[in-house]
Structure formats: structure tokens, C-alpha cells
C-alpha positions as CSV (number, residue, x, y, z in Angstrom):
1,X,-35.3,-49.5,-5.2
2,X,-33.0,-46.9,-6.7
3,X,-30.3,-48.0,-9.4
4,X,-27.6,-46.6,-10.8
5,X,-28.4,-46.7,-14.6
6,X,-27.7,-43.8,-16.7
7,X,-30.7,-43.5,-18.8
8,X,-29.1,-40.2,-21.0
9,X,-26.4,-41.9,-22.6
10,X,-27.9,-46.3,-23.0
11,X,-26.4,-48.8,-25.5
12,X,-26.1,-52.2,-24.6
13,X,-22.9,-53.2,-23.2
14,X,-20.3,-55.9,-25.4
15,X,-19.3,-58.4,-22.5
16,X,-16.0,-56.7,-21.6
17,X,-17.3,-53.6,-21.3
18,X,-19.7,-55.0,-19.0
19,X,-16.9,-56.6,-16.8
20,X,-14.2,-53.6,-16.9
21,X,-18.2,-51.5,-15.2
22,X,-16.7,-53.7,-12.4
23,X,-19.5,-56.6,-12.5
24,X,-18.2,-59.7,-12.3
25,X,-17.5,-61.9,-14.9
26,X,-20.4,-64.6,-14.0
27,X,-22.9,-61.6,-13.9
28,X,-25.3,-61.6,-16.7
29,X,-25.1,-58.8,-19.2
30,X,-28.4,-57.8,-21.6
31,X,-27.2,-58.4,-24.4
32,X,-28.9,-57.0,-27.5
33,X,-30.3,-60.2,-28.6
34,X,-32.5,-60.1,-25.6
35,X,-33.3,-56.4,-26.3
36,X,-34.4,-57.3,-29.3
37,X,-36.7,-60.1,-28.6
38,X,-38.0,-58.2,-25.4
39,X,-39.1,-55.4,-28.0
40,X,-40.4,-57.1,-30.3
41,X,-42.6,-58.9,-27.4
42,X,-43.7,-55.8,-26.5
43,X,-44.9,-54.3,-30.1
44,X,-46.5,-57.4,-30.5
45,X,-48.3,-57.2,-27.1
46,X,-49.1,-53.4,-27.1
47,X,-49.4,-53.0,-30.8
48,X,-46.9,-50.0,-31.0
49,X,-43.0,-49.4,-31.5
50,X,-41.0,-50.6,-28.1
51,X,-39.0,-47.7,-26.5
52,X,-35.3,-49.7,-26.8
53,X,-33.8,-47.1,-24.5
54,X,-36.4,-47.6,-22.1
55,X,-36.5,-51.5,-22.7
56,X,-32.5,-51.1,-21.9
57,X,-32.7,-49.5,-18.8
58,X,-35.8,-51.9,-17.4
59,X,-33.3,-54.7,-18.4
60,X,-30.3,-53.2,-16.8
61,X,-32.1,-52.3,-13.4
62,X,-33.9,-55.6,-13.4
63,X,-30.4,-57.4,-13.7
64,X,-29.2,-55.5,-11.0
65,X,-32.2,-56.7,-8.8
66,X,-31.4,-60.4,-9.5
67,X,-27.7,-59.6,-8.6
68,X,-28.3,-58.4,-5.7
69,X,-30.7,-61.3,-5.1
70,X,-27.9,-63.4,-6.2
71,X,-25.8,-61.9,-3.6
72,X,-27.6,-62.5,-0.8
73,X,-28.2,-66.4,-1.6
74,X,-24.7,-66.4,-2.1
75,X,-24.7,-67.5,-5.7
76,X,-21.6,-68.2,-6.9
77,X,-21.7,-69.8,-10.7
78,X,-22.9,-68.2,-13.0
79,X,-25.7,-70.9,-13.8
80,X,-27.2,-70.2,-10.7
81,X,-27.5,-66.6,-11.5
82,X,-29.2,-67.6,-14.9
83,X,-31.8,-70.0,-12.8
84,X,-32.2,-67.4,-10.6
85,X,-33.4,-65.1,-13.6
86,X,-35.1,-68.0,-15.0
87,X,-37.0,-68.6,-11.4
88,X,-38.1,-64.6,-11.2
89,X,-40.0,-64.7,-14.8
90,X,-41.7,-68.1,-14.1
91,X,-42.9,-66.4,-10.4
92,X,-44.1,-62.9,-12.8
93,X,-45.8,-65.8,-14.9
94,X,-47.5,-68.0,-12.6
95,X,-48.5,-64.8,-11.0
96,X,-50.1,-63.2,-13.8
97,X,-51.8,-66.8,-14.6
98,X,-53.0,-65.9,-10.8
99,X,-54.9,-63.2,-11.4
100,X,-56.5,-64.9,-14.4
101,X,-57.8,-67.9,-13.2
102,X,-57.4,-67.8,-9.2
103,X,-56.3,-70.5,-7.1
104,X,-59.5,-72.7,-7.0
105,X,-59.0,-74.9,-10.0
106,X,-55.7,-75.9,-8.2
107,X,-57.3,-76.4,-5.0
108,X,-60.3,-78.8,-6.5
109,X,-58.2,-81.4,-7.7
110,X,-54.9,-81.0,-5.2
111,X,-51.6,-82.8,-5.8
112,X,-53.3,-85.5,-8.5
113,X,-54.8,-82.8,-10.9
114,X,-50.9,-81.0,-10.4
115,X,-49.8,-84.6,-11.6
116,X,-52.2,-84.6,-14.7
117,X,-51.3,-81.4,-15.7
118,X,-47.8,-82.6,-15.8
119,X,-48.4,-85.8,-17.6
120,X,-50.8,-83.5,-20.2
121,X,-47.6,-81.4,-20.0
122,X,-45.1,-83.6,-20.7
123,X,-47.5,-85.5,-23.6
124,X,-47.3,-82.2,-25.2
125,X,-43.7,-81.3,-24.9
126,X,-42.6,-84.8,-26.2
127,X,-45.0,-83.7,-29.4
128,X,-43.6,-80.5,-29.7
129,X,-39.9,-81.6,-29.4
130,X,-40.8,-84.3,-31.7
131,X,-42.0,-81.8,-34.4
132,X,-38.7,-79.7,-33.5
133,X,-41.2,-76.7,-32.3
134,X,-42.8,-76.4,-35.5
135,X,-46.1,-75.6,-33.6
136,X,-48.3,-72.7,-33.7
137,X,-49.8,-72.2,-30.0
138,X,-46.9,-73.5,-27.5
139,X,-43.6,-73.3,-27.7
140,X,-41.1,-75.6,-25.8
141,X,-39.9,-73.4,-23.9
142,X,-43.7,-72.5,-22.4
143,X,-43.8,-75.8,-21.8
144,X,-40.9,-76.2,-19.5
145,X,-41.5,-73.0,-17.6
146,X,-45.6,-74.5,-16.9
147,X,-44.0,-77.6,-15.6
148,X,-41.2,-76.0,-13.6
149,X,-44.8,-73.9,-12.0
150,X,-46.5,-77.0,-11.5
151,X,-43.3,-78.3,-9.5
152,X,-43.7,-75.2,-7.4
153,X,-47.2,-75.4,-7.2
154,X,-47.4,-79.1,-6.0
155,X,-44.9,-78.5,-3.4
156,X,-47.0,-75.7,-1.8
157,X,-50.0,-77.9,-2.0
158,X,-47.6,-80.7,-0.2
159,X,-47.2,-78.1,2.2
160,X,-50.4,-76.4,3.1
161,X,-49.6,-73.4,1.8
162,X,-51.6,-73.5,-1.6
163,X,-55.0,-71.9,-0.5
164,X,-57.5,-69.3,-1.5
165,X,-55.9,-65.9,-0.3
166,X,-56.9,-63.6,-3.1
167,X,-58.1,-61.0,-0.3
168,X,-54.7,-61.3,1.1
């Protein structure tokens, strides 16, 4: 899919500037505070200096994916746009949690292992909200996004649709 960012000239956008490109107002902007933390994820996961220009224009192109996404659901708040973000990176994560364990361990224990995982889940989350995040391992917000998976996950189990295609 071809976009229209201009990779010679990048800098994030403030929010006006953003919404005088002609996006609308509910459309979400990268702001630099997610620049940042995206680069920073990055160094610390490839062990060298994130690109920022290049980590803009992924960010850019990647919100103009969702917005079009958005558009054809016919999302019209601007929290739905945001759960709509939130939705893609919990699909890239389940995904890549996938291709590391496969779909077996799901498929042995069915909807009542999906349920213990929650429960596990939850137990943990309580802890860690109890301790305001001041854990080493998990943060909250891991947390939500595994149980949100497991919500997905149990619902394709409900369904049927939860089985071993990895030669798909």
C-alpha cells in the first residue's frame, strides 16, 4: 500500500498542524511522546540507535492504515479509532506469540485452560496494580493486552475456528 508521507522533510506534527493536513480532528496524530518510546523500544530490542526519521514515517504510514481501516468500519469517535489501534498491536502480538509457541497448548486444554489463564491473569494484574507497577517482568499494561488475546482466543475456540493451521 502506497502512502503519501514525505520522508525528505519529517518532524512530528503539533495537533493543529495535523488537523489544518486536512485529517480530522478525531484522527490520531504520532505524537513525539510515542516516537520516543517506540525508539527507545527499538534500541533496546536491536541494541543500536533507532532511525527517528524512519520510526516517523513507519508511524505516520501505519496511522494512515488504521484510518483507512477506521473508515471503512465507519468509526466515528475518536475512541474507537484508538481501540482500533489498540486491537491491530494486540493481533501483531498474539501473532508473534504464534509463531513462538504454536496453537497446540491452546488447543489441549480448550475454553477452561483460556479461563485459567485469565484467572492466573487477573491474580497477577490485581498484584501488580496493587504494587502500583512496581514490578520487574510484567507491566499492567501486558497484562491487559494478554487478557484482551485470551478474549479473542476463547471466542475462536467457542467458534471452531481455533485449530492447528500452521501449514496454512
Amino acid at each position: 500500500m502506497k502512502t503519501s508521507v514525505d520522508r525528505a522533510n519529517i518532524r512530528p506534527f503539533t495537533r493543529q498542524e495535523w488537523i489544518d493536513s486536512g485529517k480530522k480532528e478525531n484522527e490520531p496524530c504520532p505524537t513525539t511522546m510515542e516516537l520516543v518510546v517506540r525508539g527507545v523500544r527499538q534500541g533496546i530490542k536491536t541494541g543500536e540507535r533507532p532511525d527517528f526519521n524512519v520510526l516517523f514515517c513507519e508511524m505516520t504510514e501505519e496511522n494512515e492504515r488504521n484510518n483507512q481501516v477506521a473508515e471503512g468500519l465507519e468509526l466515528k469517535t475518536g475512541q474507537g479509532r484508538r481501540l482500533l489501534k489498540l486491537a491491530h498491536e494486540n493481533i501483531q502480538l498474539a501473532d508473534r506469540k504464534q509463531q513462538d509457541y504454536g496453537p497446540n497448548n491452546i488447543l489441549y486444554s480448550g475454553e477452561l485452560g483460556i479461563i485459567v489463564r485469565c484467572q492466573d491473569k487477573l491474580c497477577r494484574l490485581k498484584h501488580l496494580i496493587e504494587k502500583n507497577g512496581d514490578v520487574q517482568n510484567e507491566s499492567i499494561e501486558d497484562s491487559y493486552r494478554d487478557l484482551a488475546n485470551y478474549a479473542l482466543i476463547g471466542i475462536l475456540l467457542r467458534r471452531g475456528d481455533w485449530e492447528d493451521k500452521e501449514r496454512e
